[in-house]
C-alpha positions in Angstrom: -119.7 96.4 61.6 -118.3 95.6 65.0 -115.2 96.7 66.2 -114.0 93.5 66.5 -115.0 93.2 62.7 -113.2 96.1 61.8 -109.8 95.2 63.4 -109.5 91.9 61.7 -110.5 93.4 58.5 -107.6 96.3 59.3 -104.5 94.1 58.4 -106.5 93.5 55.2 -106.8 97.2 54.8 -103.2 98.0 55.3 -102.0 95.1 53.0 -104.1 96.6 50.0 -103.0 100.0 50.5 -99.4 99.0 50.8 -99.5 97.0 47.6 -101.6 100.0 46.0 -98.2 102.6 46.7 -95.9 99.5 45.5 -98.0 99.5 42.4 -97.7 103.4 41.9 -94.4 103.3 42.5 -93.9 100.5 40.2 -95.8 102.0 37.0 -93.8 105.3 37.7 -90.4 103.7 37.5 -91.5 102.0 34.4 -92.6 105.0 32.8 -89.6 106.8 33.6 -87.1 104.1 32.0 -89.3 104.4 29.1 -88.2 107.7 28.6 -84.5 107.2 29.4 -84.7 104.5 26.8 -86.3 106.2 24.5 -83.6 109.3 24.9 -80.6 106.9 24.5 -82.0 105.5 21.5 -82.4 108.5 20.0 -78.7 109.3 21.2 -77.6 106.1 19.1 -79.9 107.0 16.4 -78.2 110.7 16.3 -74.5 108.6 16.4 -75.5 106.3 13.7 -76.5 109.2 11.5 -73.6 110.9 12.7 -71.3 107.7 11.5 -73.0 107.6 8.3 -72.0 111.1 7.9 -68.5 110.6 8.4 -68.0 107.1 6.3 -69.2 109.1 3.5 -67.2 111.9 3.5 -63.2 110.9 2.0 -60.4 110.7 4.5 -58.0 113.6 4.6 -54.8 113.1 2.8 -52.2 111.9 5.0 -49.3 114.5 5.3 -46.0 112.7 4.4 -43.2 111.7 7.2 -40.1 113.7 7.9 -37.2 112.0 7.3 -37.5 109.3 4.8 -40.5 108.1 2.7 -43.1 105.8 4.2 -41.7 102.6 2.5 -38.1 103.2 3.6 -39.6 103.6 7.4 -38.3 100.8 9.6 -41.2 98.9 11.4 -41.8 100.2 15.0 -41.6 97.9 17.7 -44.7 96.5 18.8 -43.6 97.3 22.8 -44.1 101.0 23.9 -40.6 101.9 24.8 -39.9 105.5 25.7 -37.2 106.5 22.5 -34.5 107.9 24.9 -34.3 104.4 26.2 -34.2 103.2 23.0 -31.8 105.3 21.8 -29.6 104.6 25.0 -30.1 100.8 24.0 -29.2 101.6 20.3 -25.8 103.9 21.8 -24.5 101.4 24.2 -24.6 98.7 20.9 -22.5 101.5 18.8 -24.5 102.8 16.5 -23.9 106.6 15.7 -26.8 109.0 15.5 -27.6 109.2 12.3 -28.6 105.4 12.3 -30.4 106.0 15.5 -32.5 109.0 14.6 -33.4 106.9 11.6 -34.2 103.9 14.0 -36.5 105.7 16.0 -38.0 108.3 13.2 -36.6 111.1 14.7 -34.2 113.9 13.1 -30.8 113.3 13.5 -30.7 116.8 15.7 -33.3 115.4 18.0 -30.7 111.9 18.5 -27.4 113.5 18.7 -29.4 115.7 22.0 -30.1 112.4 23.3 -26.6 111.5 23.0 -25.6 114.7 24.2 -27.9 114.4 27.4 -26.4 110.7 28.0 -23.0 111.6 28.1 -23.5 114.7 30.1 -25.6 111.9 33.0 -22.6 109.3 32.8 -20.3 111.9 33.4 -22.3 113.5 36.1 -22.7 109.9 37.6 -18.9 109.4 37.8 -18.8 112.5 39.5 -21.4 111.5 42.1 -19.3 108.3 42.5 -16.1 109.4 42.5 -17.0 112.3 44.9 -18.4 109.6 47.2 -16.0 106.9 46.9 -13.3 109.9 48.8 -15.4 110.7 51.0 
């Protein structure tokens, strides 16, 4: 072959030995998300097994509430409200804490402390205002 053979035929050369790595590189990929597949199945297979385990064992017995029986429980309000504001809400509309602990399924010691720790704020706030109001 001629040089001039050989430098046209070069290109050629190249081309097949760049699709030859692509092709290595290709098959190697593949056979590694073969195994990653075939881990996370067994993963889900171990789960599933795991699940079947569970459904089949009885639920524990559900200890009973505090303060009043299940069926006397007021239903909770679908919003997430933090219970001192509720109980704040519940104070400002009168209520006393016995009707507010029961409200928000707390003992009655836990609402009259929120009480307590309103009052002692409001009063601290008149303070604050007062002081500043002189000033």
């Amino acid at each position: 072959m001629t040089n001039t053979q050989l430098i046209m035929l070069l290109p050629s050369g190249i081309l097949g030995l760049g699709l030859a790595a692509i092709l290595v590189l290709y098959l190697g990929l593949k056979r590694d998300f073969r195994a990653q597949v075939q881990k996370q199945q067994c993963g889900i297979q171990e789960v599933a097994a795991e699940l079947k385990n569970l459904a089949s064992v009885p639920p524990a017995p559900v200890p009973p509430e505090r303060d009043a029986p299940a069926e006397a429980r007021p239903l909770r309000s679908a919003v997430n409200i933090n219970p001192r504001i509720r109980a704040m809400r519940l104070l400002r509309g009168g209520e006393d804490p016995a009707h507010i602990a029961s409200a928000l399924g707390v003992t009655r010691a836990e609402a009259e402390l929120l009480v307590r720790v309103h009052r002692i704020k409001l009063a601290d706030f008149a303070n604050t205002r007062h002081s500043a109001a002189t000033n």
